[in-house]
C-alpha positions in Angstrom: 77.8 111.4 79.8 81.3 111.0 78.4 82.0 114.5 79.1 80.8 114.7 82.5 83.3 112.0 83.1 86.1 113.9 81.4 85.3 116.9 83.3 85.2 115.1 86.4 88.7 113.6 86.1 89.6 116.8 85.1 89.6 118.6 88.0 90.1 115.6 90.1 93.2 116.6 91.7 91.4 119.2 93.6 89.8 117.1 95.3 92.0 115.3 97.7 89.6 114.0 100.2 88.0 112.1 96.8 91.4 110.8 95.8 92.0 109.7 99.2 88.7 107.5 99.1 90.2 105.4 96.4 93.1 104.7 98.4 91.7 104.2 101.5 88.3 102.1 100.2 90.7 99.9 98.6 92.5 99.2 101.5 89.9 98.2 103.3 88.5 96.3 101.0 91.2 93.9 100.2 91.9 93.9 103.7 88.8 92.3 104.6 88.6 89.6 101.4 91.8 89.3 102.7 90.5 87.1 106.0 87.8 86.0 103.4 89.5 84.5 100.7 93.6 84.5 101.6 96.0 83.0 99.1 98.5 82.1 101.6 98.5 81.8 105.6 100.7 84.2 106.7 103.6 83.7 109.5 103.6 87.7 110.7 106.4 88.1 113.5 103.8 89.9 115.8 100.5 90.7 114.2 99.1 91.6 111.0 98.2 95.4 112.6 101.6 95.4 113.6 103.0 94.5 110.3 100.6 97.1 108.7 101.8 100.4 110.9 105.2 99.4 109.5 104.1 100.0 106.0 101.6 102.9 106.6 104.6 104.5 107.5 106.1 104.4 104.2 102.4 105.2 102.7 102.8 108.0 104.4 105.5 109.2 103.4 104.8 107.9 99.8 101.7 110.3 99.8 103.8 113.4 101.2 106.2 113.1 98.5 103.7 112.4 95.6 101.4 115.3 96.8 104.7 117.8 96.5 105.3 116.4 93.0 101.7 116.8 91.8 102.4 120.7 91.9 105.0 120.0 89.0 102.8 117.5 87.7 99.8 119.7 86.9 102.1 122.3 85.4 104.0 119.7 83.0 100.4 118.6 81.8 99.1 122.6 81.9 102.2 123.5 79.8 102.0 120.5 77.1 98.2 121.5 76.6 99.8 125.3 76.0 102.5 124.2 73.6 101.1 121.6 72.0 103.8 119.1 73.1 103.4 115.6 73.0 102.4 112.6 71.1 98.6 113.0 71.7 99.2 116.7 70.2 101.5 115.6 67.6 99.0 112.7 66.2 95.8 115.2 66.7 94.5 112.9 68.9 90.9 113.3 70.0 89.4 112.6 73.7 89.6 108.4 73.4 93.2 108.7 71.7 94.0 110.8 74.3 92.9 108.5 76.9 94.4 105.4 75.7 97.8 107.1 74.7 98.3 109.1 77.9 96.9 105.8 80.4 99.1 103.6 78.5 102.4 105.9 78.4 102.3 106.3 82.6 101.8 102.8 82.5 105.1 102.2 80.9 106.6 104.7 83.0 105.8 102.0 85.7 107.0 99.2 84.1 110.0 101.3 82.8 110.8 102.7 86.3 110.7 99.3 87.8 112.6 97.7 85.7 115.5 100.4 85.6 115.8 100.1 89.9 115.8 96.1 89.4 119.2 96.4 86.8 120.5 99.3 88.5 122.9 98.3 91.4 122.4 101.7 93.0 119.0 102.3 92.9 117.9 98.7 93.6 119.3 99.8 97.9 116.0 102.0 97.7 113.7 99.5 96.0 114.5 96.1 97.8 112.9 97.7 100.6 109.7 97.0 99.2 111.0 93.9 98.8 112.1 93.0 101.5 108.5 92.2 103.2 108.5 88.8 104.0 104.6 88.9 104.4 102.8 90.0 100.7 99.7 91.8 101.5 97.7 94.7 100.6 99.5 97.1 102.6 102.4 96.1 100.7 101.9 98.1 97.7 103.1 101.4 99.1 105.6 99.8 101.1 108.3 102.5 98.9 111.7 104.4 100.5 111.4 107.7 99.9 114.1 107.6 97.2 112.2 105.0 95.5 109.1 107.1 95.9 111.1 110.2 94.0 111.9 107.9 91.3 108.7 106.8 90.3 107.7 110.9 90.2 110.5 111.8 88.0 109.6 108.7 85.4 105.6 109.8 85.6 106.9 112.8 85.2 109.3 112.2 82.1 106.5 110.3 80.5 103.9 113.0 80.8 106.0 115.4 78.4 107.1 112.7 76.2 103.0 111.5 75.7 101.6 115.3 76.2 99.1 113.1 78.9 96.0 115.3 79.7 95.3 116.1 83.4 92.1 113.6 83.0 93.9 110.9 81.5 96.8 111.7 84.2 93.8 111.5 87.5 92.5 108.2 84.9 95.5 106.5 85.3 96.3 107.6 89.0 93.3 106.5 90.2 93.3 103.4 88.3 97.0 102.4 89.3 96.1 102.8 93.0 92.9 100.7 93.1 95.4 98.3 90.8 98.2 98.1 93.8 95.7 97.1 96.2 94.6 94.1 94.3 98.0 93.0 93.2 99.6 92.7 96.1 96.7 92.4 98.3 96.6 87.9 99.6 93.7 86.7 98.0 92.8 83.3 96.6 91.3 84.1 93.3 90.1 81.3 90.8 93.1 80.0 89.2 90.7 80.2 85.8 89.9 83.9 86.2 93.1 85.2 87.4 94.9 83.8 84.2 92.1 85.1 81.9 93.0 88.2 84.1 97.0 88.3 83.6 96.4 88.2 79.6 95.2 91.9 80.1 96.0 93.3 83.4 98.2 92.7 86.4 96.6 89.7 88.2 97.4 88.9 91.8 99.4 85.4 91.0 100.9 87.0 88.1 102.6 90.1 90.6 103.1 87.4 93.4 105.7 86.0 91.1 107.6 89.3 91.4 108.0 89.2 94.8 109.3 85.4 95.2 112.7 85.8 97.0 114.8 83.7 94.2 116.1 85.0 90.9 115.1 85.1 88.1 111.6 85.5 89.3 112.3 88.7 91.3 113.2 90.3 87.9 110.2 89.7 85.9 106.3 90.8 86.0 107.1 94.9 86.5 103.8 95.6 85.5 101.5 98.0 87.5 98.3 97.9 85.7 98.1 96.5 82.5 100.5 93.3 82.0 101.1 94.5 77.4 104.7 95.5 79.0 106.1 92.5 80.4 103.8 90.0 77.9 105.3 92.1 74.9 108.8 93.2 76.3 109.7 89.6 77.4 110.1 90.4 80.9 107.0 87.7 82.1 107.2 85.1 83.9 104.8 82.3 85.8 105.3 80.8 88.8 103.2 77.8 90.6 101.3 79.9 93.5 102.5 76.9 95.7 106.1 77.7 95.3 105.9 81.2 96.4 107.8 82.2 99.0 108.3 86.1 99.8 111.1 88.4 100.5 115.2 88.4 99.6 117.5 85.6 98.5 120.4 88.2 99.9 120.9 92.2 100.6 118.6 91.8 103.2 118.3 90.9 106.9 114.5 89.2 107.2 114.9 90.2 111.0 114.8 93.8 110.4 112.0 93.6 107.7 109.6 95.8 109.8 112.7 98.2 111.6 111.3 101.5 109.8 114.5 103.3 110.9 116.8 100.2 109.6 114.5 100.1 106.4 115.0 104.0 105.9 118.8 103.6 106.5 119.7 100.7 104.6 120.0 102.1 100.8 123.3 104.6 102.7 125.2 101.8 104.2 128.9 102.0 103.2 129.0 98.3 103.3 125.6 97.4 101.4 126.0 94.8 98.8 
């Protein structure tokens, strides 16, 4: 049984139309508990389909640019295998080692990644334009620029040869971090109870809200994508009364031109961007 599901993750990145099912089943379902249970009522400028195209675009584009890095991807994992390069080769590590250490290394390479575009003057032009949306929901998640996007690859990426991450544990994490998105930034009401019980372990809804309240210093905390060890352990969490929230940019940002795709692509290359 355990096998089967190795050897199923294994050669999960042949199957795109699979992958895509975990993206697209998670959209939809948060989108619909969504109208069921929402967290907060949300004020969209035009409608909530409108406000979605704007950030499908950018998941688009997202997924273009990740699919082009999974090519070097599969050969960074192919060629630690052949060389015996890594920590899960260094430490012997057998299938469960290899699991844990290879999920929990591309994990920091999210919180590591975020954290570096939030300190770094030049890269934070890409990432503000994720937050930038005014209006939290699931379609937020991949709300990415394209330089951000690139970013994020070349982190996964750096991790992967540092860790020696298997391709299963690599299609593990992957799938888990984008079913993981979905719920974190989807606007659902959970029960305060369960989401705290939730944030002691993994990234829980209220707990990744906090990260996108406009005001400092709560914009720079909670970088966490799946598991919230990083930020809990690393002293970058933080907590945040879900009645306070309020989404989007203290400065850098016009709120006007939050759903302008062109303006949003633009924005980072501005001579005079603060």
């Amino acid at each position: 049984m355990f096998q089967n599901i190795i050897d199923h993750f294994q050669t999960l990145d042949h199957r795109p139309l699979e992958r895509m099912t975990f993206l697209v089943g998670g959209l939809l379902f948060f989108w619909i508990l969504e109208g069921a249970i929402p967290l907060i009522q949300m004020n969209y400028k035009k409608t909530k389909l409108k406000h979605a195209s704007v950030n499908f675009i950018f998941t688009v584009i997202h997924l273009i640019i990740h699919t082009f890095l999974a090519i070097f991807i599969i050969k960074l994992s192919d060629w630690c295998a052949a060389t015996q390069f890594g920590i899960v080769y260094w430490t012997n590590a057998n299938i469960l080692e290899t699991i844990i250490i290879g999920v929990l290394s591309l994990d920091l390479s999210s919180w590591l990644v975020h954290l570096v575009m939030h300190k770094n003057k030049f890269l934070w032009r890409f990432h503000l334009i994720h937050h930038s949306d005014t209006n939290v929901d699931v379609t937020t998640g991949l709300r990415h620029h394209p330089g951000d996007s690139l970013l994020r690859g070349i982190f996964f990426m750096l991790l992967i040869f540092i860790s020696g991450a298997s391709m299963y544990s690599v299609m593990m994490y992957q799938t888990l971090v984008v079913i993981a998105t979905a719920f974190t930034h989807a606007n659902i009401r959970l029960p305060q109870a369960l989401d705290k019980v939730l944030s002691y372990f993994l990234i829980s809804p209220n707990m990744h809200k906090v990260h996108h309240h406009w005001k400092q210093p709560y914009t720079d905390s909670n970088y966490g994508a799946v598991f919230s060890i990083w930020d809990r352990i690393l002293g970058t969490f933080s907590h945040l009364d879900v009645k306070e929230l309020k989404y989007g940019l203290d400065k850098f940002y016009d709120e006007k031109k939050d759903e302008d795709v062109a303006e949003l692509l633009i924005h980072p290359f501005k001579k005079n961007h603060e």
